[in-house]
KETINU-660989 format. One line per 3 residues: their letters; for each residue x, y negated, z of C-alpha. Coordinates in Angstrom, 3 decimals. Last residue first. Example, Ala and Ser with C-alpha at 12.3 -4.5 7.8 and 13.67 -1.06 7.14 Angstrom:
KETINU-660989
SA	13.670:1.060:7.140 | 12.300:4.500:7.800
end
This chain:
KETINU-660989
XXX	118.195:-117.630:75.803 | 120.531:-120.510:76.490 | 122.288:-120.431:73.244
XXX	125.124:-118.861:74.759 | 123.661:-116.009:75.841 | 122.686:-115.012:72.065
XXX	124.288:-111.853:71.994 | 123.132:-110.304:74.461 | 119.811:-111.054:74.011
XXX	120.565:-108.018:71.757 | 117.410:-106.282:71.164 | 114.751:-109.138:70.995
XXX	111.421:-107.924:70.423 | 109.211:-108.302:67.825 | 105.058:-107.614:67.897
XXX	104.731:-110.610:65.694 | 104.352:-109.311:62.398 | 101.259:-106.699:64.015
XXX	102.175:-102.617:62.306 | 100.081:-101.757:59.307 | 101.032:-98.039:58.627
XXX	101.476:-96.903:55.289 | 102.209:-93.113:55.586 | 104.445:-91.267:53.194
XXX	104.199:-87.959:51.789 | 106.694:-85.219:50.158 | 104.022:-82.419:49.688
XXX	102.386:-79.739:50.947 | 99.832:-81.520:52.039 | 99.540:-80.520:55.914
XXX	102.008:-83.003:57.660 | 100.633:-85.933:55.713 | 97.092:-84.978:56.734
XXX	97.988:-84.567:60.268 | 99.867:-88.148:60.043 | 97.059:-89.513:58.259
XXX	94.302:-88.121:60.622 | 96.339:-89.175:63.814 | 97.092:-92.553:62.667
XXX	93.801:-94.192:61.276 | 92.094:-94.835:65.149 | 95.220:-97.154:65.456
XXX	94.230:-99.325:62.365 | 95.632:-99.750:58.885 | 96.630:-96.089:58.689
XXX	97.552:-95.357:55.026 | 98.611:-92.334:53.177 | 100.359:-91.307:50.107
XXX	101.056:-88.185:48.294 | 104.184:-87.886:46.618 | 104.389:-87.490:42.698
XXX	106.474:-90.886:41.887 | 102.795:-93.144:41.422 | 101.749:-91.741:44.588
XXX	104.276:-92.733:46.632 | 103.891:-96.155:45.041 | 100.519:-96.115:46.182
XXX	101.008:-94.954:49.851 | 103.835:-97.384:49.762 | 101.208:-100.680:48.799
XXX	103.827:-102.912:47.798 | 105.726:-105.155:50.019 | 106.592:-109.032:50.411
XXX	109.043:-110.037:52.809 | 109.779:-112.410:56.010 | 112.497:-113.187:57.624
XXX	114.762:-114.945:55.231 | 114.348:-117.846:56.793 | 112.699:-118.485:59.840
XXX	113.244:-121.343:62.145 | 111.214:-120.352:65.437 | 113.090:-122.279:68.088
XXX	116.066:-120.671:66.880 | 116.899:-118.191:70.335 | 113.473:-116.477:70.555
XXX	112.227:-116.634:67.056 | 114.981:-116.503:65.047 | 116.124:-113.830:66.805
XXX	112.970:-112.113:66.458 | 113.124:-112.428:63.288 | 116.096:-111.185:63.298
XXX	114.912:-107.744:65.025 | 111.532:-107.616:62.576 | 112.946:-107.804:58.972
XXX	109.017:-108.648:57.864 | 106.140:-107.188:56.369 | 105.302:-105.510:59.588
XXX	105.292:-102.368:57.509 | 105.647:-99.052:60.037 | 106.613:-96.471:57.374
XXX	106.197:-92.847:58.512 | 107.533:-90.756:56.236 | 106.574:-87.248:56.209
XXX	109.242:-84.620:54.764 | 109.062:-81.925:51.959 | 111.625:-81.902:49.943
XXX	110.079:-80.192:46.689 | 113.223:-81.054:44.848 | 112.023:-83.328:41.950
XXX	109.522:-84.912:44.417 | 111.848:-85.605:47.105 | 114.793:-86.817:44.887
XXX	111.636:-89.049:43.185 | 111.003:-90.233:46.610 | 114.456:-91.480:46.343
XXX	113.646:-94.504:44.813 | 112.140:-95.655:48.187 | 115.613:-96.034:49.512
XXX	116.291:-100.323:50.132 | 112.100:-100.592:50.146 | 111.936:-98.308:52.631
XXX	114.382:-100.478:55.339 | 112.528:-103.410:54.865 | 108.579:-101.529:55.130
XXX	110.671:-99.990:58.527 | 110.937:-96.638:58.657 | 110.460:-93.551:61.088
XXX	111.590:-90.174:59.443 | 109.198:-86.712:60.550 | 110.964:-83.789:59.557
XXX	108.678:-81.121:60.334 | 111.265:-77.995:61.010 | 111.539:-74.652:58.932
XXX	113.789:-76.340:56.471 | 116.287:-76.952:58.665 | 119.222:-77.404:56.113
XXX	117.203:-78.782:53.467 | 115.029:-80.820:56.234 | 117.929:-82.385:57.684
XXX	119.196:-83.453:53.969 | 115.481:-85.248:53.045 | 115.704:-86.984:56.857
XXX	119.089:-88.599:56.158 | 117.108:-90.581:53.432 | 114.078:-91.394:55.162
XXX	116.249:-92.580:58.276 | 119.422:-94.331:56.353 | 118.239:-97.743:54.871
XXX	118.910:-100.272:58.027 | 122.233:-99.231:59.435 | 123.637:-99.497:63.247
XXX	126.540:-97.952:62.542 | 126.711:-97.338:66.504 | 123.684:-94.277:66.363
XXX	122.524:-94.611:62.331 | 119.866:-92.087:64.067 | 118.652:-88.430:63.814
XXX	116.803:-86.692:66.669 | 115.457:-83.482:66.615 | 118.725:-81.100:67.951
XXX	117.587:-79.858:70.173 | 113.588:-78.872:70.434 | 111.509:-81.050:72.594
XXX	112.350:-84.298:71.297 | 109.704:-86.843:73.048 | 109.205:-90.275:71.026
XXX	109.112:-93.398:73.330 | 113.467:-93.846:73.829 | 114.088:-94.370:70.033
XXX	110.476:-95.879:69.263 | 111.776:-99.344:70.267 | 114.578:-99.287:68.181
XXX	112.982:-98.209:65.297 | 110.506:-101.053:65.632 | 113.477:-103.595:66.131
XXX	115.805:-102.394:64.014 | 118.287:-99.416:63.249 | 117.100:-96.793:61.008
XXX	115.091:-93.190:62.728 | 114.901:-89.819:61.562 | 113.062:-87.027:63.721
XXX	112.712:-83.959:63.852 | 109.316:-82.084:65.031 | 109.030:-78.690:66.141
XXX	106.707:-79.877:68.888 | 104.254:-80.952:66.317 | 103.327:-84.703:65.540
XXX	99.676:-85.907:67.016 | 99.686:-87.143:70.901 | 103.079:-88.137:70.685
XXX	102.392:-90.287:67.793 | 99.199:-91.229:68.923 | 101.093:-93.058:71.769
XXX	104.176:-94.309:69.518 | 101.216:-96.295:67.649 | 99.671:-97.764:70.575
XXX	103.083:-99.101:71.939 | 104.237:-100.255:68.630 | 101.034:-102.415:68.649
XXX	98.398:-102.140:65.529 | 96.984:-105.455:64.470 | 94.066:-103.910:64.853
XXX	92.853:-100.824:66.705 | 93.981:-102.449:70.260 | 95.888:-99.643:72.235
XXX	97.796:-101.172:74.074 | 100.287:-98.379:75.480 | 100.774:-99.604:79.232
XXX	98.825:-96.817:80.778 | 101.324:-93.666:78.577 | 104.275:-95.151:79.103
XXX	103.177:-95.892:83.092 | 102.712:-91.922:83.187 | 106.026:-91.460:81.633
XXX	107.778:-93.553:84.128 | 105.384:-92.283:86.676 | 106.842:-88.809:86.217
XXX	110.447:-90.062:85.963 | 110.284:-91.808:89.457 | 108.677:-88.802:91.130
XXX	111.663:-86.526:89.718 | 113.796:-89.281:90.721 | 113.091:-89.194:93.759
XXX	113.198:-85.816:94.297 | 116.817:-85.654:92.963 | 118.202:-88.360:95.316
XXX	116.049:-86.437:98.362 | 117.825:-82.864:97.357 | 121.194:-84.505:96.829
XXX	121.061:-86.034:100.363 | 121.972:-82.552:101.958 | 125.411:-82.482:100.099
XXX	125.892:-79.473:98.487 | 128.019:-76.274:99.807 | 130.194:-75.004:97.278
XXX	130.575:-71.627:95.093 | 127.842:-72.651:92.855 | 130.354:-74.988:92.061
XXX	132.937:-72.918:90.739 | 130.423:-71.331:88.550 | 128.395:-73.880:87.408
XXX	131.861:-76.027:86.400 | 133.375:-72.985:84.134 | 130.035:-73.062:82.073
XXX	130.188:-76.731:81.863 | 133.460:-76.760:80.876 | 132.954:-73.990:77.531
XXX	130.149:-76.519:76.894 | 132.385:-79.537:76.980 | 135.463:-78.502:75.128
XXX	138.717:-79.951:76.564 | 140.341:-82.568:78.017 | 139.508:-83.417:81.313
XXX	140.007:-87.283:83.091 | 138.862:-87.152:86.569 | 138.418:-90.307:88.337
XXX	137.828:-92.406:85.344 | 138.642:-95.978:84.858 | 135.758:-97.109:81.641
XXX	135.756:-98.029:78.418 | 139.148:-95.770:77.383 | 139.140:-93.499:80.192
XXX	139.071:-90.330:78.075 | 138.236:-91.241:74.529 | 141.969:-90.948:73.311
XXX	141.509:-87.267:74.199 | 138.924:-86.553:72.042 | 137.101:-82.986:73.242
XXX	135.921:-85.056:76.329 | 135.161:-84.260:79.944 | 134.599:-87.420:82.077
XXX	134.356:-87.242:85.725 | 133.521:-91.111:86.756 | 133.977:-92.103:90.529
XXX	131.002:-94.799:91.133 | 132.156:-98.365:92.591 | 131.257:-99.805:89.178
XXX	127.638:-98.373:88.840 | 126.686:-98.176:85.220 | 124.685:-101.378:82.930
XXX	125.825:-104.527:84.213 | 129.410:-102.907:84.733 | 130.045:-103.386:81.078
XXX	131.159:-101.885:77.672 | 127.602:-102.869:75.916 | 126.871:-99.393:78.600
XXX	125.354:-96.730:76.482 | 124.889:-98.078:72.926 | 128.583:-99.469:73.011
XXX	130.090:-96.084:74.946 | 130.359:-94.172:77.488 | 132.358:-91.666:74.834
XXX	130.460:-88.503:75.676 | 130.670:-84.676:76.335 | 130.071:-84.460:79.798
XXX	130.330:-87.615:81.428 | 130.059:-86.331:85.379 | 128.912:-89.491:87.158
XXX	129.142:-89.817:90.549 | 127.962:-92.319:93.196 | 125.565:-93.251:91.216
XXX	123.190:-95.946:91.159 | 123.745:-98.428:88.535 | 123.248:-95.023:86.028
XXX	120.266:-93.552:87.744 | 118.673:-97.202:87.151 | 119.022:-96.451:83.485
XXX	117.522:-93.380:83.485 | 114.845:-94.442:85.659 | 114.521:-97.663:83.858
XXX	114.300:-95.599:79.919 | 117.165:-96.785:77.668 | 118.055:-99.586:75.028
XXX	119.987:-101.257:77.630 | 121.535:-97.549:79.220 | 120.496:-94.678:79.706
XXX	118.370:-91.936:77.220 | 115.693:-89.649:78.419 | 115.939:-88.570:82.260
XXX	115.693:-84.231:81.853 | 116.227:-82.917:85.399 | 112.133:-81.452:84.694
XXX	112.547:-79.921:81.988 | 110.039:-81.081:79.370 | 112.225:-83.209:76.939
XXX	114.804:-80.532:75.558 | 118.232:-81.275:76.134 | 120.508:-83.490:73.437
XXX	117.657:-84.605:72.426 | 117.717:-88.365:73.535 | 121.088:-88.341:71.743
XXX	120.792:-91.619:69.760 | 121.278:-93.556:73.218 | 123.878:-91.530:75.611
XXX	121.673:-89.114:78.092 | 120.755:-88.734:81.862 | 120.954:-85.371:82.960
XXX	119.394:-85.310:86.920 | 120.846:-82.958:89.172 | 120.038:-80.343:91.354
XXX	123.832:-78.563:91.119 | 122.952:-75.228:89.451 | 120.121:-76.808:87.654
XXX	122.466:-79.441:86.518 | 125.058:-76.785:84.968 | 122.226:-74.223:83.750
XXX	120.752:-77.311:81.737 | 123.975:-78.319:80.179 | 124.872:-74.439:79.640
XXX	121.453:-74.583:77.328 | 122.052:-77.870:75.680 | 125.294:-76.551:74.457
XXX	123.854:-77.137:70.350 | 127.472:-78.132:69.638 | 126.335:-81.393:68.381
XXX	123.567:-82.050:70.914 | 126.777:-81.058:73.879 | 129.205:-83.317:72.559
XXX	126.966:-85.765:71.007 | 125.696:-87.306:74.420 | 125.640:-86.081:77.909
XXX	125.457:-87.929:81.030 | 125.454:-85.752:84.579 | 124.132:-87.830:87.715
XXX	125.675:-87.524:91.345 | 123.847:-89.342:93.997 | 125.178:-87.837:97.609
XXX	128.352:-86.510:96.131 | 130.457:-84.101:97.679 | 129.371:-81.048:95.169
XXX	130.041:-83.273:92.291 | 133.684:-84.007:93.459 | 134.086:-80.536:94.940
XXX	133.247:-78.846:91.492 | 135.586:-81.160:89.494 | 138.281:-80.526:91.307
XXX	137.654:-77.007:90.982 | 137.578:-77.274:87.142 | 140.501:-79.351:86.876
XXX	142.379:-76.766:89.354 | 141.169:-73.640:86.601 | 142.656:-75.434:83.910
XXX	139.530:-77.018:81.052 | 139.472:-75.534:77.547 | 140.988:-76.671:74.431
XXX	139.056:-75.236:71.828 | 139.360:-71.854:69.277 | 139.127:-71.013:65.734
XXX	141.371:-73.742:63.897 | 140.202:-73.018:59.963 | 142.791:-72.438:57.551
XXX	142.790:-68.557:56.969 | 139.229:-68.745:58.172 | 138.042:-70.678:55.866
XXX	138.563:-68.124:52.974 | 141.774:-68.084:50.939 | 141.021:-69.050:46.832
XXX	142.375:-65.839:44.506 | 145.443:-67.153:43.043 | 145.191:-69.867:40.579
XXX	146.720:-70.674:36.706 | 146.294:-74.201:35.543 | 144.121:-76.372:33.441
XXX	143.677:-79.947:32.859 | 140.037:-81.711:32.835 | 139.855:-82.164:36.569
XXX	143.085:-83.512:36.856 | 143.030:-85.426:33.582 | 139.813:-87.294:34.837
XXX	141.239:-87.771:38.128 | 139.889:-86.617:41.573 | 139.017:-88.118:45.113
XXX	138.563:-86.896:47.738 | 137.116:-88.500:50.947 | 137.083:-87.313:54.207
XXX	133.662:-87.707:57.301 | 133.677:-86.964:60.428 | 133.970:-83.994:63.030
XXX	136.504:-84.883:66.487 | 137.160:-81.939:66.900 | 138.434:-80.142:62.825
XXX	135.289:-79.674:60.610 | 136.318:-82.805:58.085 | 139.845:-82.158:58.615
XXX	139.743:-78.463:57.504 | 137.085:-79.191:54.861 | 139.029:-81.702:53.153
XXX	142.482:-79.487:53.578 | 141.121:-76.615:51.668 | 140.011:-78.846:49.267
XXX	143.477:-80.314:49.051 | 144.531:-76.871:48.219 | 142.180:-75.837:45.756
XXX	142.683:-78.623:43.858 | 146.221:-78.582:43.712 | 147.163:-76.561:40.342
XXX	145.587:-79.744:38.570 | 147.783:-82.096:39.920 | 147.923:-85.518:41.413
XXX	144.299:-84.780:43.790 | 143.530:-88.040:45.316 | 143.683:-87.945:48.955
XXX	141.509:-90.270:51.951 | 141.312:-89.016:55.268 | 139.119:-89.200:58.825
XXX	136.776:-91.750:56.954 | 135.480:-95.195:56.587 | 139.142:-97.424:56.579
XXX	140.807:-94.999:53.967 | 137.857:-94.830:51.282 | 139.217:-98.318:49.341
XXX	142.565:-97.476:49.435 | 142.178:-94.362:47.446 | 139.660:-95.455:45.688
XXX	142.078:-98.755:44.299 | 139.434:-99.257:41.451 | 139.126:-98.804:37.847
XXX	135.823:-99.385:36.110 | 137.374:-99.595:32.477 | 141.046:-99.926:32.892
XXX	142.826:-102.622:35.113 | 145.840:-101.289:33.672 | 147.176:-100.180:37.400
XXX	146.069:-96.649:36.339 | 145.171:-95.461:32.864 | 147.550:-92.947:32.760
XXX	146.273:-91.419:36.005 | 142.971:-90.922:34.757 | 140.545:-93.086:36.834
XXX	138.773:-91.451:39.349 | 135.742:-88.905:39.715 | 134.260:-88.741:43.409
XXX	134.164:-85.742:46.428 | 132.820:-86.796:49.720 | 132.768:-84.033:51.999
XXX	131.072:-84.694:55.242 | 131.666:-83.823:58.655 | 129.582:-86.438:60.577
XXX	131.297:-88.385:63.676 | 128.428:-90.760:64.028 | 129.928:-93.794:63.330
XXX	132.108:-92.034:60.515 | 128.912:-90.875:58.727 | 127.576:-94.468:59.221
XXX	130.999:-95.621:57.297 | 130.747:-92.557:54.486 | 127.100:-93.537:53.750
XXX	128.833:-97.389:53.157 | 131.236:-96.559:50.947 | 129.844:-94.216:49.088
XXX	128.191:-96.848:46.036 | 132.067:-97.387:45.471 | 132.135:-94.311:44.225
XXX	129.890:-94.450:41.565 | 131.064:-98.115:40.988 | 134.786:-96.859:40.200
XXX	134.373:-93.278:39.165 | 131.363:-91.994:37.905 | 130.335:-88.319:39.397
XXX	129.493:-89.202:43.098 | 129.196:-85.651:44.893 | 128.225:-85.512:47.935
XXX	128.903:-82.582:50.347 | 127.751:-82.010:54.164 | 129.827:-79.829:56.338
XXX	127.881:-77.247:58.592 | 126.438:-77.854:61.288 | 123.352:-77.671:59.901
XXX	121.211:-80.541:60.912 | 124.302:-83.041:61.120 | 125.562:-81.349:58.314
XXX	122.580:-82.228:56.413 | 121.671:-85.618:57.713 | 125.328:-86.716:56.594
XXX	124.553:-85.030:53.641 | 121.157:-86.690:52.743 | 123.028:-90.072:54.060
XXX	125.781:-89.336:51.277 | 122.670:-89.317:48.546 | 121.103:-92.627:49.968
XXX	124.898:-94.495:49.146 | 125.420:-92.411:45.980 | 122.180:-93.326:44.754
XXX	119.224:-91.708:42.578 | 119.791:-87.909:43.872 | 120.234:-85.060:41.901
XXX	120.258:-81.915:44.284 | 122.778:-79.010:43.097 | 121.820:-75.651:44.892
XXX	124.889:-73.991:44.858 | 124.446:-69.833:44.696 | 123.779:-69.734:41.136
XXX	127.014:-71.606:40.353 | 127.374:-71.191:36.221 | 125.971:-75.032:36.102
XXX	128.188:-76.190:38.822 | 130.759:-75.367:36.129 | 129.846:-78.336:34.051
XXX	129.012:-80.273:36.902 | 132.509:-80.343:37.547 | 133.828:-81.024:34.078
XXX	132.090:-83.746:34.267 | 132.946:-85.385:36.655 | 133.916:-88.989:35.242
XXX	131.160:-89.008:33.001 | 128.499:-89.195:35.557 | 126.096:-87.031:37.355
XXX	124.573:-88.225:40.847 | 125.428:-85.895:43.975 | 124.131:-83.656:46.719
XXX	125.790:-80.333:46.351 | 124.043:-77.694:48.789 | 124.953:-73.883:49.631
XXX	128.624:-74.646:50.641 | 129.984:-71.014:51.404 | 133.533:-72.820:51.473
XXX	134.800:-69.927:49.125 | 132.384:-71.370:46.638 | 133.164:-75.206:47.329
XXX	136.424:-73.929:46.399 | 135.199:-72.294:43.188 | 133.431:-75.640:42.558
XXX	136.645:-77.288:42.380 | 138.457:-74.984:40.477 | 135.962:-75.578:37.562
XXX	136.330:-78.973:37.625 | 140.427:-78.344:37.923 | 139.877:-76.246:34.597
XXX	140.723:-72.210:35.419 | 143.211:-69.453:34.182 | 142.744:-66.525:36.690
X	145.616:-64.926:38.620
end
């Protein structure tokens, strides 16, 4: 038994978590905490300058990892308030982080005491679970629980959060269990009749395609993925966001489906006759929910660690519940047992030839006028320029967007995106925790100049830490997907649309990064190499054309005749 302060309990159960990295902002609330963070050699503790940016750096983190991602707001009330919307795009993309926060001492509550805030009501809509700690002897537990839930299928993101007099109060504690006296070790896997069923469905198609999205990226089973299609000749067509879930050379690789897609992936979709969903909702980004975008008369397999996914867009065929890479394993094998269909080697032929001139075309269309710099130039000397190695960090918006699906991931996992959130403010962020937990990877994070100027204060995070990551900001000096909008579907009434930027490569500068600029095309390939190679945390100013906008979500404008 050892005699302990709850702050000090805490960070012994981040201890027996084997957490490595604390992101978090200091405040009075905590600080008890940070107190005996100080004594914990083997937590690195990075100060960040926001909650909201510092819970992106571990949503990147445990995406990169893995492992859970922690945060650590320290003030109660606006400190963790500032979470709220880190802990929603962590929930979007199903992101195990640990969100720990001070609160009000628990005489104080319901007094509408300094900075006092319902927290516990507040986090409840944006994670997997909400507590606040009530005694001092609990910590350890509801730790224990926080990481349990937070790791447990499907991954997201809890919230705790703990009391002044809790964290300042003292108790007596047992030696703290390791994970895996609390942590589920094994998967539901697929029954051997699901599996065969399975097998003769995909082995009696004439057009069968195989979508996979986060649960094979997430669970790094790229590799059975592969073995699967190769087994059955067919072409892996992926969710949007998870354009890495395989890596881009291999030949049954498609890109990403779907109206923010590739054509030949997307056509593949409308086309087949059956579609094994390994691993993914078939969701918003995929389909918008519709038969526009996936063939309606097609018979659906879908294998999904969340039950309540199974069917729920889309009738399936085949509903399995259970891990997707232990399935796809299980799958090869029964059907390597079965006879194909002979049209399976034309439908994957085709395709082949369709994919190479899909690339091909990519490459002819780029317009590559030096200035004002096209998207489709840039993305070109992009490809041509970043390392293999590369990961990547994208926001939502139009530019983003459009560089989703023209970027090639060759090493899973690489690509990092708001996914369904859809937030502006998360890619350079996000791309400072993926390159603490993969720090032998170029983290490359695509920005818009809007999107920047909501995070650039974390360049000092960069600085201070030695984070070493390139961003690429693509300034069009304007929020580019409304003003599109306003553009196509407004008859060109623009408010709001435009902005006013510094110089980035200067400001970068002026916090201890080194800055770049690339004002025309022939500019990009000696920043970005010289960005890569400075041994710094840099950013690149590149001057992208204002009216090189595209509208996303016509969509959503049908019915003003667009």
């Amino acid at each position: 038994m050892a005699k302990m302060s709850g702050g000090q309990a805490a960070v012994e159960a981040l201890k027996a978590e084997k957490v490595s990295h604390v992101f978090g902002l200091i405040g009075s609330a905590t600080m008890e905490m940070f107190d005996a963070l100080y004594d914990a050699s083997d937590i690195n503790f990075i100060g960040i300058r926001d909650e909201r940016t510092g819970t992106h750096m571990a949503d990147g983190y445990a995406r990169a990892s893995g492992k859970p991602g922690v945060i650590l707001a320290g003030q109660n009330g606006p400190g963790a308030t500032n979470l709220v919307t880190g802990l929603a795009q962590a929930a979007a993309a199903y992101s195990p982080v640990v969100s720990i926060a001070g609160a009000l001492s628990s005489e104080h509550l319901y007094r509408d005491a300094f900075q006092e805030v319902d927290q516990q009501s507040l986090f409840q809509p944006v994670t997997k679970k909400t507590w606040t700690v009530t005694q001092t002897a609990r910590v350890p537990e509801m730790f224990r629980e926080a990481f349990r839930v937070a790791m447990a299928p499907r991954k997201g993101p809890v919230q705790i959060n703990l009391p002044r007099d809790v964290l300042s109060g003292t108790a007596e504690f047992d030696n703290l269990q390791t994970p895996e006296a609390y942590r589920n070790q094994s998967l539901p896997t697929a029954s051997g009749d699901l599996i065969q069923q399975a097998a003769q469905m995909m082995r009696g198609a004439k057009q069968p395609v195989i979508v996979i999205g986060g649960g094979i990226k997430n669970t790094g089973g790229h590799a059975e993925a592969l073995a699967l299609a190769e087994a059955l000749n067919t072409p892996i067509i992926m969710a949007p966001g998870h354009g890495d879930a395989i890596p881009f050379g291999h030949p049954l690789n498609a890109g990403q489906m779907g109206p923010r897609g590739n054509p030949v992936a997307s056509r593949l979709a409308k086309e087949a006759d059956v579609i094994l969903a390994l691993g993914t909702r078939l969701g918003f980004n995929s389909t918008f929910y519709t038969y526009d975008n996936i063939n309606k008369d097609a018979a659906i397999i879908q294998v999904e660690l969340e039950s309540t996914a199974i069917g729920r867009y889309f009738p399936v065929t085949l509903g399995i519940w259970a891990d997707c890479v232990s399935t796809a394993v299980k799958l090869r094998e029964a059907a390597l047992k079965l006879e194909a269909k002979a049209e399976v080697e034309a439908w994957t032929e085709t395709f082949k030839t369709d994919r190479a001139e899909q690339l091909a075309k990519r490459d002819a269309d780029a317009i590559l006028t030096e200035a004002p710099m096209q998207p489709s130039g840039l993305f070109k000397e992009l490809r041509a320029c970043l390392p293999k190695n590369a990961a990547f960090t994208m926001d939502a918006g139009t530019l983003c967007l459009q560089a989703t699906d023209a970027m090639n991931y060759w090493e899973p996992p690489s690509l990092f995106t708001p996914l369904d959130f859809g937030l502006v403010g998360f890619s350079f962020a996000a791309g400072l925790g993926i390159k603490l937990a993969r720090p032998e990877k170029s983290v490359i994070s695509l920005m818009g100049d809007g999107g920047f100027g909501m995070t650039i204060s974390e360049l000092s995070t960069a600085v201070q830490h030695n984070i070493n990551t390139v961003t690429l900001v693509m300034n069009n000096q304007c929020w580019g997907a409304e003003k599109a909008y306003q553009r196509d579907f407004f008859n060109g009434r623009y408010i709001g649309a435009d902005i006013v930027n510094p110089p980035f490569d200067k400001v970068a500068e002026l916090y201890g990064a080194r800055g770049f600029k690339a004002e025309k095309l022939s500019d990009v390939a000696g920043a970005v190499e010289a960005a890569l190679a400075c041994g710094k945390p840099a950013v690149v100013d590149i001057a992208v054309d204002p009216a090189a906008l595209y509208s996303f979500r016509r969509d959503s404008f049908k019915h003003r005749g667009g």
